[in-house]
N, C-alpha and C positions, 0 to 999 in steps of 0.2 A: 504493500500500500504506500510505498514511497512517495515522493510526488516528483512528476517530470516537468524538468523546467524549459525542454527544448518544444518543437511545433507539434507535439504529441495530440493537438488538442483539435489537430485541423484534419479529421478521418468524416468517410460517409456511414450516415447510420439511416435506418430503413425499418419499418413496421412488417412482420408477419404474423399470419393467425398460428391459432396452436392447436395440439390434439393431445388427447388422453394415451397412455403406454398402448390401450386396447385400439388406438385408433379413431376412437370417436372426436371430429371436431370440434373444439370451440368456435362459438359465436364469436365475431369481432366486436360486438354490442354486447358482450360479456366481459374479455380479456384479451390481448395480444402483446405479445414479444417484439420488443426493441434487441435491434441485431446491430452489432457495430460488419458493415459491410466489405472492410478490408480482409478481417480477420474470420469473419462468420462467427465472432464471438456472442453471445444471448449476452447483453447488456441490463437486459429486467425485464420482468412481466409488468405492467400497468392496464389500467381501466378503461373504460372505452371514451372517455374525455378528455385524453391525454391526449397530450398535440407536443407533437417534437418541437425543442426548440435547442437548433442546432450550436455547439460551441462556437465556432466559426461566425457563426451570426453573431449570437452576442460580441464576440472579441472585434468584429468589423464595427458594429452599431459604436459602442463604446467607444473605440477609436476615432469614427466620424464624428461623434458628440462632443468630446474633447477639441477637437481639429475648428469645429461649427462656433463651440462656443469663445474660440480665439482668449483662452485664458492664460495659457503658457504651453509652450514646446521641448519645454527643459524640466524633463519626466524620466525616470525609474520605470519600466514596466516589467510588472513578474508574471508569467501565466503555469498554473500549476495543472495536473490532471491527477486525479488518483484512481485506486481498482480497476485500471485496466481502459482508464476515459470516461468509466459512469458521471463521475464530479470533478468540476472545473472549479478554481477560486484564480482570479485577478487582480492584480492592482496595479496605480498608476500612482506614482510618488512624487510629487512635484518639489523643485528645488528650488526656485524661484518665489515659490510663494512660502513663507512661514512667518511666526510671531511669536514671541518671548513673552509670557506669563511672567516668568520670574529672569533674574540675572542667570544666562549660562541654561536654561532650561527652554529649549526651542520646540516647537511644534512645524511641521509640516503639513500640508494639503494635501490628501488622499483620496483616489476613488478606489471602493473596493467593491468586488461582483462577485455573484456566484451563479453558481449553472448547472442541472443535472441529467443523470436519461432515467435513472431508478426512484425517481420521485424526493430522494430525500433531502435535496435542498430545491427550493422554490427558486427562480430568474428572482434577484435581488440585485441592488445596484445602492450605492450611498458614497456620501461624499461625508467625510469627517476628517478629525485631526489624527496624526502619526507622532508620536511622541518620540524625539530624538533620542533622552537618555535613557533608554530603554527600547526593547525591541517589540514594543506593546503600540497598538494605535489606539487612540482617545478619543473616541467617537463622543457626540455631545449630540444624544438622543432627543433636547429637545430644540435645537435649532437647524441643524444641518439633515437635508434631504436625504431621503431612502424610500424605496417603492420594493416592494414584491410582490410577484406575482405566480401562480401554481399557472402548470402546464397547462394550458384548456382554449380552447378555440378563442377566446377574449383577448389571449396575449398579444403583446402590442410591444414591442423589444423599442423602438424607437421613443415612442412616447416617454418610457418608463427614463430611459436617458437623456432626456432634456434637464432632468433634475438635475445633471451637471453645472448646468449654464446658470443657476439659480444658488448653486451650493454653494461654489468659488466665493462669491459676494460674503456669503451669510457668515463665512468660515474667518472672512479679513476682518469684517465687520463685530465679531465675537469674540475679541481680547478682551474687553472689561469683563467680561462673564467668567472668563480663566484667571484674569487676574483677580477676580473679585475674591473667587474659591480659597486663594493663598491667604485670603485676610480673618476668611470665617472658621473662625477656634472650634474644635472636634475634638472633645474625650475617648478615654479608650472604652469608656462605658457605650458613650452614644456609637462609636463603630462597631460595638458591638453589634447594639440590639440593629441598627441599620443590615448587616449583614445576616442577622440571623430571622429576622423581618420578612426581607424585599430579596435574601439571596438565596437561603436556606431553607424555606420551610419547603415541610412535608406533607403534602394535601393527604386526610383524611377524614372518615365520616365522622371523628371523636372532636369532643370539643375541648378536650388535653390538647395546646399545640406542641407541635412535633418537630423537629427539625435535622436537618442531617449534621451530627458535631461532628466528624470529620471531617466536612468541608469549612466550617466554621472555625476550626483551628486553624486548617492553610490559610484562611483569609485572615485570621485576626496576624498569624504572621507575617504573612506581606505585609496588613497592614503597620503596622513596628516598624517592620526596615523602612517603608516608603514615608512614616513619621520621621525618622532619624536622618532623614534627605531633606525634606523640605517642610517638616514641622509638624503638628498638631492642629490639621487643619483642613476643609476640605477637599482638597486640590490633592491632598495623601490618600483621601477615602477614594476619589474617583479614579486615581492612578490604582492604586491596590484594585479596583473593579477589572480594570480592563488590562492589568498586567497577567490577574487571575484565567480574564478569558482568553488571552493568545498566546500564555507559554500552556502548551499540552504538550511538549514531544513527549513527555515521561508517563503518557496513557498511550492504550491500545486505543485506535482510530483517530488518530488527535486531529485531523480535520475536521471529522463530524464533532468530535467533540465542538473544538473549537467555535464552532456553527454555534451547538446548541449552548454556549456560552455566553456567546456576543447577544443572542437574546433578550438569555436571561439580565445580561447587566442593562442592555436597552430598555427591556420593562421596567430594571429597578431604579434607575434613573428617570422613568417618564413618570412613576408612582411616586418616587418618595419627595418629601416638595422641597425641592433643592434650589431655593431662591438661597441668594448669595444677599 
């Protein structure tokens, strides 16, 4: 499940129907097989509302929206594939564009996508921040553009990346909001219950709340180190969110994880009321 960083991402893929071991057919209004078409490798089975949307496409769309929106030309591009070309993740790392929250502590302008054939990431597309001293991006869930969209005849690959041309602005435009974060004092109590809140909990029928403590130590740990950088404050809590979600190499599948990381801190960031 490595990821390939070369043009692994540009193959033909193709819909067939299926059948039973005994032979009997599937309806295409039931089920059908996505085949990657170089290899005749079976990519996923998916539903009958699934609408291919080709990696190649998005990675051209993207590119034209960036080009359209005439923001900058002086870009980082990474394109990744994983299991064999099921899922795609992208980005675009702009050099040109960044801003200094604090002294020595820079941010970057980022567009980052995803793309799958096996249903398990939705066409996603956002523009947020990339946090220099660390290898974490800093996405700011409530001002900076993101669209997703599930596979199904609605999709609209174009549309969804005009967000670009809308982000760039909002991203230059959003340093008081970063630097505001460095001024607003955070106990190690209140990171706690924050974390254990909006990142931890365990949905169930009981009304004992539940939470996972062993992610709630890794986080209150980062959180610590990322206090002892830049202080007791919330600019530490939001860095410890999203350091949390982009280091995974040390899980199994740490792409998907990854995915379903960046979610989770996106929700807990739009939920918990982080006015500065």
């Amino acid at each position: 499940m490595d990821g390939i960083n070369l043009n692994e991402w540009d193959f033909p893929v193709h819909e067939e129907t299926m059948q039973t071991n005994s032979g009997i057919k599937i309806p295409a209004t039931m089920q059908k097989a996505i085949i990657r078409s170089d290899t005749n490798q079976p990519l996923a089975t998916v539903g009958k509302k699934y609408t291919i949307v080709k990696h190649q496409d998005v990675v051209s769309s993207i590119r034209d929206s960036v080009s359209k929106a005439n923001i900058s030309q002086d870009f980082e591009e990474k394109i990744e594939v994983f299991d064999g070309g099921k899922r795609l993740r992208g980005s675009m790392l702009f050099n040109d564009m960044t801003i200094e929250p604090t002294v020595g502590d820079y941010i970057k302008y980022q567009v980052l996508y995803y793309n799958s054939y096996d249903g398990t990431w939705s066409f996603s597309v956002a523009g947020m921040g990339h946090r220099l001293f660390c290898e974490n991006g800093c996405a700011d869930a409530h001002s900076i553009a993101k669209t997703v969209n599930k596979h199904t005849a609605n999709i609209n690959i174009e549309a969804s990346t005009h967000q670009i041309e809308k982000s760039a602005d909002i991203f230059l435009n959003n340093i008081g909001w970063y630097k505001a974060m460095t001024q607003a004092k955070m106990t190690d109590a209140e990171a706690e219950r924050f974390f254990r809140v909006y990142m931890c909990q365990v949905h169930t029928k009981l009304t004992e709340e539940r939470y996972n403590k062993k992610r709630l130590e890794k986080l209150m740990g980062i959180w610590k180190n990322n206090k002892r950088e830049v202080g007791s404050n919330k600019w530490a809590l939001y860095n410890s969110c999203t350091y949390w979600s982009t280091h995974t190499n040390d899980v199994k599948n740490p792409e998907v994880v990854r995915n379903d990381r960046e979610r989770i801190v996106a929700k807990a960031v739009k939920e918990y009321a982080w006015s500065v």
